[in-house]
C-alpha positions as CSV (number, residue, x, y, z in Angstrom):
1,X,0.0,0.0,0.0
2,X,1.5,3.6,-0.8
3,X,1.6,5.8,1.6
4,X,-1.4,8.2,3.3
5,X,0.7,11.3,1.5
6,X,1.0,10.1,-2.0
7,X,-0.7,11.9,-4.5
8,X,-0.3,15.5,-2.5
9,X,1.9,17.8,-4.0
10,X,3.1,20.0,-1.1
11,X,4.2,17.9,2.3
12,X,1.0,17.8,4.5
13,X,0.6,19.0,8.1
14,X,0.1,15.4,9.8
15,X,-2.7,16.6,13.1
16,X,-2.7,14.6,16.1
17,X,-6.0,13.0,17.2
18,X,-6.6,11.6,20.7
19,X,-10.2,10.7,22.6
20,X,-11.5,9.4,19.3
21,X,-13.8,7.1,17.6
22,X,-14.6,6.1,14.0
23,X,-18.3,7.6,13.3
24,X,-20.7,7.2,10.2
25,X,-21.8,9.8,8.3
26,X,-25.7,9.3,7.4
27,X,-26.6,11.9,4.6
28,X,-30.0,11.5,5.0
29,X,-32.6,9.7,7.0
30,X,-33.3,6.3,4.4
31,X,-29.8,6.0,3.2
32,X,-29.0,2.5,4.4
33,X,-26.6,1.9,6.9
34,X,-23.8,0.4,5.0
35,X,-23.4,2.6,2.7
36,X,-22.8,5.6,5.1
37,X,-19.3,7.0,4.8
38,X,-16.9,6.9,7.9
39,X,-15.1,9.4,9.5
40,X,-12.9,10.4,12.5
41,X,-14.1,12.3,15.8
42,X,-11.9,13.3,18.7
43,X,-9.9,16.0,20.1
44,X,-7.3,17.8,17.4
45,X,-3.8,18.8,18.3
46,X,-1.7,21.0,16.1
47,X,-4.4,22.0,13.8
48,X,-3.9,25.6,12.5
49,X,-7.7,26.3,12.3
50,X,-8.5,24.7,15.7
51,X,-7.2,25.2,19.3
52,X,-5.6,21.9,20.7
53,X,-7.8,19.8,22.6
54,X,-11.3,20.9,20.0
55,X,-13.3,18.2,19.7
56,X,-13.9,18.0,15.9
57,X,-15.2,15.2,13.1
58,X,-13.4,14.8,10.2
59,X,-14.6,14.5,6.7
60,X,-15.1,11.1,5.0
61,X,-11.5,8.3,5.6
62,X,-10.3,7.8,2.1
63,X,-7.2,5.5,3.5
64,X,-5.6,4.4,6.9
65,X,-1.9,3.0,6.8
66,X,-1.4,1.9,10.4
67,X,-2.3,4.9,12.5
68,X,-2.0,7.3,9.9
69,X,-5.0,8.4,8.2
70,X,-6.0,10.1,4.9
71,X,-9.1,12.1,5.1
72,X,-11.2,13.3,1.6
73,X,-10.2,17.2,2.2
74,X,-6.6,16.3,2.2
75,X,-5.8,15.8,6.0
76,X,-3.7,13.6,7.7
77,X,-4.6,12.5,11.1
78,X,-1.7,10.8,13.6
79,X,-4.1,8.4,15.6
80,X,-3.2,8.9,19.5
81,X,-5.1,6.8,22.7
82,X,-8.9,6.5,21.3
83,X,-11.9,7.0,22.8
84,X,-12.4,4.2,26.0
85,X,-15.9,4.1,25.4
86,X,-15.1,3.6,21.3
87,X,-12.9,0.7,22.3
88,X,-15.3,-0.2,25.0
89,X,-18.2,-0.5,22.4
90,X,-16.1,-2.9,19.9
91,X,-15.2,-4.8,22.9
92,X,-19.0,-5.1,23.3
93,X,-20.2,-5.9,19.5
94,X,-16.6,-8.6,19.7
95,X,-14.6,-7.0,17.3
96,X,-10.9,-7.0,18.7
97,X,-9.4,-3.6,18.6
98,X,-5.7,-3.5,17.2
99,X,-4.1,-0.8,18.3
100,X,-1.5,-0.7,15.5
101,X,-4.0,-0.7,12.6
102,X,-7.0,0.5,14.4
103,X,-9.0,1.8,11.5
104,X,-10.0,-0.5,8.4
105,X,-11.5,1.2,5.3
106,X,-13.8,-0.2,3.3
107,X,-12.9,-1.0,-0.7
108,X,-15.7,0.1,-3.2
């Protein structure tokens, strides 16, 4: 797999994430669950449009190399300690939680 910056001509900013989970974005009320798009939410860290510690959701993944991940405007997200009750949650529904590939993305 190439990396989360191919493909972007200047080097990125890579922002640190911590507290976060993988959420799905639902554009509208009957669109059915698996199709929803998936993106990040937590608290940002060296983001120049947000204080550290903001709590923001990113737009839609488009990759995830280990704990680096590529969102669809162009940012790059260093994943940090997630969310406990995210990891709680996946505990709960039995998927095992890898904390070196944490987020999987799904192939269209």
């Amino acid at each position: 797999m190439k990396s989360v910056a191919d493909g972007h001509e200047d080097v990125p900013m890579i922002y640190r994430l911590e507290v976060w989970s993988v959420v799905a974005a639902v554009s509208h009320a009957y669109m059915a669950p698996e199709l929803a798009k998936l993106s990040l939410h937590g608290r940002v860290f060296g983001h120049p449009r947000h204080d550290d510690g903001t709590e923001v959701t990113t737009s839609y993944i488009e990759k995830a190399e280990g704990t680096m991940v590529l969102t669809h405007s162009g940012s790059i997200y260093q994943l940090g300690v997630p969310s406990a009750a995210y990891v709680h949650y996946l505990d709960a529904i039995g998927y095992v939680f890898n904390p070196a590939a944490p987020v999987k993305v799904r192939q269209s």
